[in-house]
N, C-alpha and C positions, 0 to 999 in steps of 0.2 A: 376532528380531534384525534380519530384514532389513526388516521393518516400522517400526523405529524409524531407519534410514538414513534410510528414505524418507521419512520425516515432517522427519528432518532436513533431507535436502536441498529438501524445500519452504519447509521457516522458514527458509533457509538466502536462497533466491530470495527471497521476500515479504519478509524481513529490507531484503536489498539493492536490491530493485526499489522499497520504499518508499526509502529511504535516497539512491535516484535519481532521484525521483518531485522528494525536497524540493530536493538539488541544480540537477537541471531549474526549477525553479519558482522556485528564488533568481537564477538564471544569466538566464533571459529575457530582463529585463528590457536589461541587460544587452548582450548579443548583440545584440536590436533596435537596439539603437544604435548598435551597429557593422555592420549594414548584416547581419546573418544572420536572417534573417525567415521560414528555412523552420522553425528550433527551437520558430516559436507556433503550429507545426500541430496543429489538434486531434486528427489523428489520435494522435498523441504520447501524450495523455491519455487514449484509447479505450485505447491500448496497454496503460499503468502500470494502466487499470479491469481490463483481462483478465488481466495477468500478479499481480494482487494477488487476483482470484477461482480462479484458477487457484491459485495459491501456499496459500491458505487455507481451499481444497475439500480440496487435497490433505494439508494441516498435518493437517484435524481427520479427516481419513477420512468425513469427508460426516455426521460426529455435530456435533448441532447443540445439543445440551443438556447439554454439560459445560461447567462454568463459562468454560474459555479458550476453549472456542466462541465461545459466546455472546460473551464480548471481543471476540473478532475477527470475526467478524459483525457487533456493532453499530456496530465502528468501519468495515470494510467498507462500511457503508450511509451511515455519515456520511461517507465520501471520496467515495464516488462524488455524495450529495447535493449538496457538495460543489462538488466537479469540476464537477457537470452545472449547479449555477447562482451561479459562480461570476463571469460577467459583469453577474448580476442584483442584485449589494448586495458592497461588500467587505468585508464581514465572513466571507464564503466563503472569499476568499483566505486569509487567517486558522486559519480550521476545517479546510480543508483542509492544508494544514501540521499540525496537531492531530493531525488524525484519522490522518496517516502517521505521525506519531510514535509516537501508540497501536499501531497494526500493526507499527509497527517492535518495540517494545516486548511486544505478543503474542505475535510469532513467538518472539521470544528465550526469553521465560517458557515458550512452550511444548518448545523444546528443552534449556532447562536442564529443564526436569519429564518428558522423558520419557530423558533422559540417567540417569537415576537408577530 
């Protein structure tokens, strides 16, 4: 019982830190314009990488070969690819949006499946 909290309130985080991630990343653009230039720091996106590996070590219990693993790991790898060259072609900007959806979307799946 108190193992399934805990898994909760990590899809719980990864859920909404992705759901933050996309927010952040529509708002930018944005903000820049109105003269608030500290919201393009990158550290901002080191954050959303930690708080999404974090969120999704602690969803699966560090099991890496059950199917919604595997989901959220692959999608994990494509955020951060992502993320990290997203100045190198826009089609990143793109993926990355994607990929937190996916996450967004794994956590959820995996708290309805162990709700049960």
């Amino acid at each position: 019982m108190i193992q399934t909290k805990h898994i909760n309130w990590a899809d719980k985080l990864g859920a909404f830190s992705a759901f933050l991630c996309i927010v952040h990343c529509l708002a930018v653009p944005a903000l820049l314009a109105m003269g608030i230039g500290f919201i393009s720091n990158p550290l901002i996106a080191y954050l959303f990488i930690a708080i999404a590996f974090f969120s999704i070590y602690k969803a699966t219990n560090g099991r890496f070969f059950k199917p919604i693993s595997i989901f959220l790991w692959v999608s994990f790898v494509g955020f951060v690819t992502s993320v990290l060259l997203e100045d190198q072609a826009e089609v990143f900007e793109y993926t990355m949006f994607l990929f937190s959806v996916l996450i967004i979307l794994g956590h959820l799946y995996n708290m309805r499946s162990n709700s049960h």
